[in-house]
C-alpha positions in Angstrom: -24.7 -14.3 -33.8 -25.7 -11.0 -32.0 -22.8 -8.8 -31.9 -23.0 -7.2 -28.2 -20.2 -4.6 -28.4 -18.1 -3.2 -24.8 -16.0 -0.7 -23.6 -13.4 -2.1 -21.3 -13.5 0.9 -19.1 -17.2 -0.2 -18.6 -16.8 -3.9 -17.3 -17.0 -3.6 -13.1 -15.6 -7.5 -12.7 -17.9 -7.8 -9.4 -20.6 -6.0 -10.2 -22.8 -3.8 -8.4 -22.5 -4.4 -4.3 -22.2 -2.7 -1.5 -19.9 -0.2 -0.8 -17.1 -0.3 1.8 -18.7 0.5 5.4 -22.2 1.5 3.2 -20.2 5.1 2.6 -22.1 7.2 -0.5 -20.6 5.5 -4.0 -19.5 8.4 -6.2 -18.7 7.2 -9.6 -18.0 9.8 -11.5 -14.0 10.9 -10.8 -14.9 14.6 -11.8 -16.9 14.2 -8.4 -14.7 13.4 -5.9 -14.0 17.0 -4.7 -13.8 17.6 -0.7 -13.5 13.6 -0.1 -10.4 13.0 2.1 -10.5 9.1 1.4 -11.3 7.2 -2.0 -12.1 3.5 -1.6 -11.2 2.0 -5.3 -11.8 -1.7 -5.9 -9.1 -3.0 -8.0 -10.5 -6.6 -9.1 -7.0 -8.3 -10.7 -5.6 -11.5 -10.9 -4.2 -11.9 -14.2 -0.7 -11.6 -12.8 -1.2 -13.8 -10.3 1.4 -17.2 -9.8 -0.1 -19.8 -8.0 -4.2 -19.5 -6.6 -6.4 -17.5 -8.6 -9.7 -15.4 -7.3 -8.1 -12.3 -6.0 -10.2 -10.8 -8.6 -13.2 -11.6 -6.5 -11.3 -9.4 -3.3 -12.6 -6.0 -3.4 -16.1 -7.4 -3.2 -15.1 -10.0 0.0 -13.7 -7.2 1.4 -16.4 -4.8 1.2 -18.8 -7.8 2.3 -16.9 -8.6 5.1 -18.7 -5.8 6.9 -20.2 -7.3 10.2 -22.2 -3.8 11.2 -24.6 -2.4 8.3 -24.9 0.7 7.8 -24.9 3.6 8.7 -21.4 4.7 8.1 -20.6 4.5 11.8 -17.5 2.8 13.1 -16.5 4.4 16.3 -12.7 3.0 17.6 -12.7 1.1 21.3 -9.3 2.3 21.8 -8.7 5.7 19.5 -12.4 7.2 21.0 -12.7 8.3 17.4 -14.9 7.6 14.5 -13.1 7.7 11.2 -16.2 8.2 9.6 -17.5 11.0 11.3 -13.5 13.0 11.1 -13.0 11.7 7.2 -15.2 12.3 4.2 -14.9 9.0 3.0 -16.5 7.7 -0.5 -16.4 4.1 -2.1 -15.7 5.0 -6.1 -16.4 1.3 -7.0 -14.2 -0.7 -8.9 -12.4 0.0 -11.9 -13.8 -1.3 -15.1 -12.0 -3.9 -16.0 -12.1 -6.3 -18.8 -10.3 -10.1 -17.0 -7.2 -11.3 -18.6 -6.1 -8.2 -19.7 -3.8 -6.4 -17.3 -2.6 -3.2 -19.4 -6.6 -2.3 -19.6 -6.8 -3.0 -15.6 -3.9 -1.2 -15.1 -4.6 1.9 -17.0 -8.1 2.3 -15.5 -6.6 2.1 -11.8 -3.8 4.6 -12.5 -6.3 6.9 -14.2 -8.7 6.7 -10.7 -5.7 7.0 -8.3 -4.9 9.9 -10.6 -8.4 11.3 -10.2 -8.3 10.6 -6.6 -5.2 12.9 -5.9 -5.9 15.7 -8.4 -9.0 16.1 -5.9 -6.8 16.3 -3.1 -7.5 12.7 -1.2 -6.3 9.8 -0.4 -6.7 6.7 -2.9 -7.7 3.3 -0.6 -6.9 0.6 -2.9 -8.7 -3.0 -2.1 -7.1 -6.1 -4.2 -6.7 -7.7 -6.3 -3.7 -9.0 -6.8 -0.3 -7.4 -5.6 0.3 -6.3 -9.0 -2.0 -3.3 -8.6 0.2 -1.5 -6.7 2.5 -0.7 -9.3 -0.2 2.2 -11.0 -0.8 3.7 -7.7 2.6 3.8 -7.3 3.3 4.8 -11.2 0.6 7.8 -10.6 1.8 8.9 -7.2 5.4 9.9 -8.6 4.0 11.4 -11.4 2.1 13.9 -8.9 4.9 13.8 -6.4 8.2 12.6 -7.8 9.9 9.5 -7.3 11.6 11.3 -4.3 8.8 12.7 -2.8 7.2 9.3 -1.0 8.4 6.6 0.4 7.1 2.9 1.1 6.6 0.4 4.0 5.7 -2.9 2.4 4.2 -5.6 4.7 4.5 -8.6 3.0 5.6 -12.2 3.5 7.3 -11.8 -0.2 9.7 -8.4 -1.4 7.6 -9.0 -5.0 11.4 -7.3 -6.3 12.2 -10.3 -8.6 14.2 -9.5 -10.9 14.9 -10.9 -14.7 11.5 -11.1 -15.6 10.0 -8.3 -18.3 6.4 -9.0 -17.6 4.5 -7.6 -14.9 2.9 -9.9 -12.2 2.3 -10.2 -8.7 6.0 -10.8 -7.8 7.6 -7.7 -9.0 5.4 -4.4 -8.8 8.3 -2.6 -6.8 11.3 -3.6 -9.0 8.9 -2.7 -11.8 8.4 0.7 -10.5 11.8 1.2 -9.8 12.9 0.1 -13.3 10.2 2.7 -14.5 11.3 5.4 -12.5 8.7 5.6 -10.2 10.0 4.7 -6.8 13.7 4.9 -5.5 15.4 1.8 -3.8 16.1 3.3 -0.6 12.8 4.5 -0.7 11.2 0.7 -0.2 10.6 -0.5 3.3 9.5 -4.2 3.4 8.8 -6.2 6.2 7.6 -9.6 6.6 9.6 -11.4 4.8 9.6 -15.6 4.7 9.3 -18.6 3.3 11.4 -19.9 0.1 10.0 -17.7 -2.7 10.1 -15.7 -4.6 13.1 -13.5 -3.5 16.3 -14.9 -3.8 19.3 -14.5 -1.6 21.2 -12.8 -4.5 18.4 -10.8 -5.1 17.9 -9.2 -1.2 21.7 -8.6 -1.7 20.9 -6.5 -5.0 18.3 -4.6 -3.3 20.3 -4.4 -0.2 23.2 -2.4 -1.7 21.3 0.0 -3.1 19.7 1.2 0.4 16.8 -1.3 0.2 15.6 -2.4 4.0 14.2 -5.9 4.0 13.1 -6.9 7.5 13.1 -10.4 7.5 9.9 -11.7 9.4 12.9 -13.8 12.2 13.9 -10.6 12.5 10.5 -8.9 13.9 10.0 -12.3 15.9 13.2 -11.3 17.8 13.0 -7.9 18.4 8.9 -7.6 18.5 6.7 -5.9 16.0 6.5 -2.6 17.9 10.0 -2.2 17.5 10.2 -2.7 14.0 7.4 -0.3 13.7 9.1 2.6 15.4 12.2 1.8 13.0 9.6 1.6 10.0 8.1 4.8 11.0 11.1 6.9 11.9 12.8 6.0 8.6 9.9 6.3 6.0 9.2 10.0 7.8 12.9 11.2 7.7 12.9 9.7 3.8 9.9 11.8 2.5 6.9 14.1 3.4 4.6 11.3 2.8 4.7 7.3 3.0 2.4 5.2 1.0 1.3 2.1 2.6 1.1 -1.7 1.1 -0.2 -4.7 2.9 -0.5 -8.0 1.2 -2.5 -10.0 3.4 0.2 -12.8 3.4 2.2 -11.1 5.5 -0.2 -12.7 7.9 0.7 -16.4 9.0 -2.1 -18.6 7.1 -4.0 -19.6 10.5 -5.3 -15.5 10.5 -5.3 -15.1 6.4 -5.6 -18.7 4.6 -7.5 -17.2 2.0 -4.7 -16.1 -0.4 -2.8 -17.0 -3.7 0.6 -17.7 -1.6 0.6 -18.4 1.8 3.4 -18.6 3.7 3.8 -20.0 7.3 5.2 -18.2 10.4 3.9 -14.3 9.7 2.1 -12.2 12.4 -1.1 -12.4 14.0 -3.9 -10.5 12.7 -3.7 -8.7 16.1 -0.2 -7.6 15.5 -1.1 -6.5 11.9 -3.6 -4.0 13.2 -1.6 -2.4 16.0 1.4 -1.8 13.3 -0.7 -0.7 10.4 -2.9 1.5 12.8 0.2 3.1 14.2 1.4 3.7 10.8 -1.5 5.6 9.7 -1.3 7.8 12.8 1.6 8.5 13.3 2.6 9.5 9.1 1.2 11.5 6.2 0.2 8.8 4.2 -0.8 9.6 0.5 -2.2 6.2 0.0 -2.8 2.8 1.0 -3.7 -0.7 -0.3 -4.6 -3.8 1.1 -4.2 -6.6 -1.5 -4.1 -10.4 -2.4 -7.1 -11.4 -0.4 -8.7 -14.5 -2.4 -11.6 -15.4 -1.3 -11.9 -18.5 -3.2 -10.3 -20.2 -0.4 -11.2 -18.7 2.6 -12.9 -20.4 5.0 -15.4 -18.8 6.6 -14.3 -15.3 5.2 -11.8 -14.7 7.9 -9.0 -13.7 5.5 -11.7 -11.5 3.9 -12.5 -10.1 7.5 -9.0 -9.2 8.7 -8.4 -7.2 5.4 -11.8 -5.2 6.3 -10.5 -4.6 10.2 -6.9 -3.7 8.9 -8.7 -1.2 6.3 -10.9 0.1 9.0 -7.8 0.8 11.5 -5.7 2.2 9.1 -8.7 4.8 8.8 -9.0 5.2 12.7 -5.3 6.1 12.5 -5.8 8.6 9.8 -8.4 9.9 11.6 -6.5 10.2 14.7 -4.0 11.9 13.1 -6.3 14.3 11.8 -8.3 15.3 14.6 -4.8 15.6 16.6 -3.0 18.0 14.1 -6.6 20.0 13.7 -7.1 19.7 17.5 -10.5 18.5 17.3 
């Protein structure tokens, strides 16, 4: 037998592809100076529960890319092209090794890590929603626990509690358990179904200044409003907000192609107006868009709306950029 030896930090699950929009790939982290936005493909689903192939994301969300390049994606409603306002690069995905979580782990907090040392903005694409916890591990170690806060859109509050390993159910209570994000500090909306966040455990996280907008709750008083309640409390909480979007915060006939649907969430229409607004209207320090599986996704559409909601949370950077620069 041939003994072919590897470096885990060398294994790119998806291999080579195309990068997100066709923007230049920059591999090498000591290049990312002057970028504003970092694309990192985060190919995990060792910690997922139920439907596996979240692994296989980044690359159907990069592919979902209807337009070719060049880099060109001017906004119908914003008049602005992200592209043309943001330096934008895709840094591929982190060399992972599948089945083993602490390697995927420590490679994505190491890029994120990279990412903000050179002064931009990590865009995470999942993977499973476990890969949030090191962004979120690396972004209090450059800011403080106290120094960003996060709005979660979700159909689950992935805050379980009682269980020592890490999967896709428990990145925030992990990073709070770690130090690395403060209860109050955790804004999740979307909320449904019958799993995996207990009653007792919404109470737990509720008395320690935990918000948890239930997705009946955005049904009766309409997404925008929840927004501008979203927006007004992550801003008065800290300088800047990260941003997390599991794609199953959309109701399955807009995003089937995840590990745990959930029935009743919000259209992909509404999920680009919020997430759009977001993006404009705070300082985010980062973003991810996770748990798109395109193992069972008809058609690509779950695949498609995780590319659009990317794309519109750069317009609303972008936005925000050219009105604070006046451009």
């Amino acid at each position: 037998m041939t003994d072919r030896p590897y470096r885990e930090d060398q294994l790119p699950f998806a291999g080579p592809g195309p990068t997100f929009a066709y923007t230049p790939l920059v591999l090498d982290p000591d290049k990312l100076g002057g970028a504003d936005v970092v694309v990192i493909g985060a190919p995990c689903d060792v910690a997922t529960s139920y439907r596996p192939g979240t692994r296989f994301g980044p690359r159907a969300i990069r592919d979902a890319d209807i337009v070719g390049p060049p880099a060109m994606r001017p906004h119908p409603r914003r008049r602005i092209d992200p592209f043309q306002v943001l330096t934008i690069v895709d840094h591929g995905d982190v060399g992972t090794f599948p089945g083993r979580i602490e390697s995927i782990h420590a490679q994505l907090r190491a890029a994120v890590a990279a990412t903000l040392a050179a002064g931009a903005v990590p865009a995470v694409l999942g993977g499973d929603h476990s890969v949030s916890l090191p962004v979120l591990e690396a972004l209090a170690e450059r800011h403080g626990a106290d120094g960003y806060a996060v709005i979660h859109l979700d159909a689950h509050g992935d805050v379980e509690m009682g269980i020592d390993e890490v999967d896709h159910g428990n990145p925030f209570s992990q990073a709070i358990q770690r130090g690395a994000l403060l209860p109050h500090h955790h804004l999740v909306a979307g909320v449904r179904g019958y799993w995996p966040t207990t009653g007792e455990e919404m109470d737990h996280w509720g008395e320690r200044g935990m918000r948890i907008v239930l997705m009946e709750e955005i049904a009766e008083r309409g997404p925008a409003a929840v927004a501008d309640e979203l927006i007004a409390t992550a801003a008065e909480l800290a300088p800047r907000t990260y941003l997390t979007i599991d794609i199953d915060v959309l109701d399955p006939a807009f995003a089937p192609g995840t590990g745990t649907p959930e029935a009743g969430g919000l259209t992909s229409r509404e999920l680009l107006t919020v997430a759009g607004r977001m993006a404009a209207e705070l300082d985010l320090c980062g973003f991810d868009v996770v748990e798109v599986n395109p193992m069972v996704d008809p058609a690509g559409i779950t695949a498609l709306a995780a590319h659009a909601t990317v794309l519109e949370v750069l317009a609303g950077m972008a936005a925000r950029r050219a009105r604070r620069t006046g451009g």
